[in-house]
C-alpha positions as CSV (number, residue, x, y, z in Angstrom):
1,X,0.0,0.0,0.0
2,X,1.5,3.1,-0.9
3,X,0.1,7.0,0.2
4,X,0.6,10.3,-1.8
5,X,-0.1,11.9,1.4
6,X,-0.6,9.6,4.4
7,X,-3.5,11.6,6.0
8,X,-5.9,14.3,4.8
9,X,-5.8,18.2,5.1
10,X,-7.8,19.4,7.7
11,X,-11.0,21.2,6.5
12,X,-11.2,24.4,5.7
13,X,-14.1,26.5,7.4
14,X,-16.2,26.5,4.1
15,X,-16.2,22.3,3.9
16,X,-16.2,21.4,8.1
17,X,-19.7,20.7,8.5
18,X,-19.8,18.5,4.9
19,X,-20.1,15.4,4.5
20,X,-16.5,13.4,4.5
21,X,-16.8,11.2,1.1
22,X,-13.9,8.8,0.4
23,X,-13.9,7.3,-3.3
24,X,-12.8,4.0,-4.4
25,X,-11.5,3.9,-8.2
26,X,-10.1,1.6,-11.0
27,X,-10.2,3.5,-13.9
28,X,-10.8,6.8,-15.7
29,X,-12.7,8.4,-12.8
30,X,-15.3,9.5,-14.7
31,X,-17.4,9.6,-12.1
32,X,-14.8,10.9,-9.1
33,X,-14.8,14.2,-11.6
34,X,-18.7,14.4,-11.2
35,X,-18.3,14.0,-7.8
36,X,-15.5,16.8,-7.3
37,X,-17.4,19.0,-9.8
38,X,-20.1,18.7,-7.8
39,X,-18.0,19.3,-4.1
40,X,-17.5,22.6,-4.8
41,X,-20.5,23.7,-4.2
42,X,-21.0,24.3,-0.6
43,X,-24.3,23.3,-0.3
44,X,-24.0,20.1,-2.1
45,X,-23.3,18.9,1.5
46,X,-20.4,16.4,0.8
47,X,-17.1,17.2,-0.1
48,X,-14.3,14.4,-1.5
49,X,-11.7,13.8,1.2
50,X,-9.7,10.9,-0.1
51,X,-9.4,8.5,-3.0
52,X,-8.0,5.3,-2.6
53,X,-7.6,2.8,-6.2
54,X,-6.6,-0.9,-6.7
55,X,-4.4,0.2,-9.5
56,X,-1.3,2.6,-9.2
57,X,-0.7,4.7,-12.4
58,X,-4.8,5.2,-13.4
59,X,-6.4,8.5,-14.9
60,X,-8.8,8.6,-11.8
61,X,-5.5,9.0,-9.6
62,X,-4.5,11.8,-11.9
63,X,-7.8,13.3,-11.4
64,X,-7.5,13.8,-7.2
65,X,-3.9,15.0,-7.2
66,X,-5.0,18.0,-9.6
67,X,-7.7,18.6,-7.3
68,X,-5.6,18.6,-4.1
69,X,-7.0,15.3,-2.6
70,X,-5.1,12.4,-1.2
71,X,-4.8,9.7,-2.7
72,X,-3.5,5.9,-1.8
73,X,-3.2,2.5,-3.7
74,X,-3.9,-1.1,-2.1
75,X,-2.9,-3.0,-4.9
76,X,-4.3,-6.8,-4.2
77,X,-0.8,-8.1,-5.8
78,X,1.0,-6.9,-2.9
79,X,-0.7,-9.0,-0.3
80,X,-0.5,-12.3,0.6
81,X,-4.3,-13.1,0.0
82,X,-7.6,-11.2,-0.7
83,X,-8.6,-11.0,3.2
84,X,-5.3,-9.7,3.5
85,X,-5.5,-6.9,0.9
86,X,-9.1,-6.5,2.2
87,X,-7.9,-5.3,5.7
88,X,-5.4,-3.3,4.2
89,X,-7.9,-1.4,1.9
90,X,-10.3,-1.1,5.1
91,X,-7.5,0.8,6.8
92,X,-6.4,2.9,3.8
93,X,-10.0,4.3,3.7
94,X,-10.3,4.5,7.4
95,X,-7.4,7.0,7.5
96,X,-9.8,9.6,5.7
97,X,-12.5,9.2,8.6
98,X,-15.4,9.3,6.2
99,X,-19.1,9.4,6.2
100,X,-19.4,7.7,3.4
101,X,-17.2,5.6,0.7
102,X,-18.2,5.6,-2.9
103,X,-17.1,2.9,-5.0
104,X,-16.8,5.0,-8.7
105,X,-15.6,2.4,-11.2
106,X,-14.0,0.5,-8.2
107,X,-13.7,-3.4,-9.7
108,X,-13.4,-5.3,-6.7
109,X,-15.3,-7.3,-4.6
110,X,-14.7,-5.9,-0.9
111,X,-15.0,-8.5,1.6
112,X,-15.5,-9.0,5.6
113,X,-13.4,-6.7,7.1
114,X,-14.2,-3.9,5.0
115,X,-17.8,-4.3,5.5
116,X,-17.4,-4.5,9.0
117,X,-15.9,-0.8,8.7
118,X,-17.9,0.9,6.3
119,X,-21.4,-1.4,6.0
120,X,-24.3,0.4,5.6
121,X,-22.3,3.6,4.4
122,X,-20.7,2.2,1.2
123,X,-22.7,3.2,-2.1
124,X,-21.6,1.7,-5.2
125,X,-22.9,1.9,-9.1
126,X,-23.7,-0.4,-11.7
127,X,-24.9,0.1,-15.2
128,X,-28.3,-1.9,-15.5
129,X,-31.6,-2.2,-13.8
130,X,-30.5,-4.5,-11.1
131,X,-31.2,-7.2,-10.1
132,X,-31.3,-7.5,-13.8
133,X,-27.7,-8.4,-15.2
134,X,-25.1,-8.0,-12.3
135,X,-21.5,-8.7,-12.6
136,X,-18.4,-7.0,-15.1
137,X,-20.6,-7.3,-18.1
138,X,-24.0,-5.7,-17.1
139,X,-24.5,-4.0,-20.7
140,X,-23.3,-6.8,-23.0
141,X,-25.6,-9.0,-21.4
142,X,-28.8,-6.4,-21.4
143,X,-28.4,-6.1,-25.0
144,X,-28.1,-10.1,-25.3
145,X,-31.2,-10.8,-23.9
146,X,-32.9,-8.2,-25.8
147,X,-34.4,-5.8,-23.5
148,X,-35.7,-2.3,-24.5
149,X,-35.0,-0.7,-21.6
150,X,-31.9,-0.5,-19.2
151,X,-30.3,1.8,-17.0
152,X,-28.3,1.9,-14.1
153,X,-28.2,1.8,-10.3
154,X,-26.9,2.7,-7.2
155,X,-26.6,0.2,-4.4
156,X,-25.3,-0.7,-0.9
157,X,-22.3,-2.2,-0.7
158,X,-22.6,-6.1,0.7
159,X,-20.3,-9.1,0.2
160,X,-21.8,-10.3,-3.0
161,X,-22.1,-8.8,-6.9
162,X,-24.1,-6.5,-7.4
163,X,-26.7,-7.6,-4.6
164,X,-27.1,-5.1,-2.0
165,X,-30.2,-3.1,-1.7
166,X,-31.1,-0.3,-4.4
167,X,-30.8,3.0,-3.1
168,X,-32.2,5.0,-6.6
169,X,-32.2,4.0,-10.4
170,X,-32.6,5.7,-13.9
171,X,-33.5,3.9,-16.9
172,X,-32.2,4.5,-20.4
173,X,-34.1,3.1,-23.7
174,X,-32.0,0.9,-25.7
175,X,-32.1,2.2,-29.3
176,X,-32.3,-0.5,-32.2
177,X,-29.2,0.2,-33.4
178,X,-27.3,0.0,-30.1
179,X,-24.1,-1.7,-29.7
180,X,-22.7,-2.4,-26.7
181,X,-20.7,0.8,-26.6
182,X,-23.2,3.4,-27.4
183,X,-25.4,1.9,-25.2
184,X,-22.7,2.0,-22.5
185,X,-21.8,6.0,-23.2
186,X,-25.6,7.1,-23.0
187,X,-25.7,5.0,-19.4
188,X,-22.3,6.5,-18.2
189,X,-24.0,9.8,-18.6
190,X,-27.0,9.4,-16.8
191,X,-25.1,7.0,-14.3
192,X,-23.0,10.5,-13.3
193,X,-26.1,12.8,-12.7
194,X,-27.7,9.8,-10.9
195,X,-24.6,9.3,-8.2
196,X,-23.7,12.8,-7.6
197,X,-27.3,12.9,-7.0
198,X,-27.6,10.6,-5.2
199,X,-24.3,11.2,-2.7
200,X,-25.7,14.8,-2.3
201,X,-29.1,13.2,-0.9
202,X,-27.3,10.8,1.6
203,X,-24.8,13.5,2.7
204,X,-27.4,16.1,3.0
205,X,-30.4,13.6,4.6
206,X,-29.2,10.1,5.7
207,X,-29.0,6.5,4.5
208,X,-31.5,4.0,5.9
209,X,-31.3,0.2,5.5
210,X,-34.4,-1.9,6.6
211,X,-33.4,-5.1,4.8
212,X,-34.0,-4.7,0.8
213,X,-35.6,-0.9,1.5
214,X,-33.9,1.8,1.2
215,X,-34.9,5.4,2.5
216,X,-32.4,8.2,1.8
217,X,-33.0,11.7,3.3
218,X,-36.6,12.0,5.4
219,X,-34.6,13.3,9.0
């Protein structure tokens, strides 16, 4: 595990009373730029304090250090075995202190120790209408089968794929002449809008979990 910076800058008086949001990424970041887009508003109610990836070298990475926020990687190749690397990553984010962790891209399966951290305040997205086609290859397999409409979703994080309870969804109509990468771009857009919404109503309201029901803001 390796830190830019190994803890984060104490807030400033126009972020203290926001939301503390660590992000978990794999990729582009996409998403994490939303999400710090969206931070800077101050009454978006959440501000990104950390980002932690499975993969040194990424764009999303990239992303955080030109916006000032620490960053660490817990790559699972340098521990002995996934519960290993799962402690390791549960302590990475635990450095931030956060109210929430966002998993933005993140394409791993966290596991007991994490959970046992951060269950219950761990959001993560996929791009379909779950429990419609979970797993890596949500939008290949919607077009498979045919439907005419898919979407995407944000979840709670639990120990399986794609299976924790839906916190809000957006559908997108499948054109007929949708491959699996046009479809994919149009649900990447509305997959941003929906998780920086989304964050913004949890950090703002509250996150509560009564088995598969989700409420999110209501005091």
């Amino acid at each position: 595990m390796s830190h830019d910076r190994p803890t984060p800058p104490p807030p400033t008086p126009a972020t203290s009373t926001a939301r503390r949001l660590v992000v978990l990424v794999s990729g582009t970041g996409s998403n994490l730029a939303a999400l710090l887009a969206a931070h800077e508003d101050p009454a978006y109610g959440a501000r990104v304090v950390g980002v932690v990836s499975d993969r040194a070298g990424v764009a999303a990475l990239d992303r955080a250090r030109a916006a000032g926020v620490p960053t660490a990687v817990v790559a699972l190749a340098d521990f002995p075995d996934r519960a290993a690397w799962d402690r390791a990553l549960a302590e990475a984010v635990g450095v931030f202190s956060p109210d929430l962790v966002v998993m933005a891209g993140f394409m791993k399966l966290v596991g007991e120790a994490f959970l046992a951290r951060f269950g219950g305040r761990a959001v993560n997205t996929h791009p379909a209408l779950l429990p419609a086609f979970p797993g890596a290859h949500g939008v290949r397999d919607a077009l498979a089968y045919g439907v005419k409409v898919t979407g995407c979703s944000v979840i709670v994080v639990d120990g399986g794929v794609d299976s924790g309870p839906i916190v809000a969804q957006t559908p997108v109509v499948v054109e007929p002449d949708d491959d699996e990468d046009s479809l994919h771009e149009r649900i990447k857009a509305v997959e941003r809008t929906l998780l920086v919404e989304t964050v913004g109503a949890v950090a703002r309201g509250g996150l509560r979990v009564d088995g598969r029901h989700v409420r999110v803001g209501g005091g």
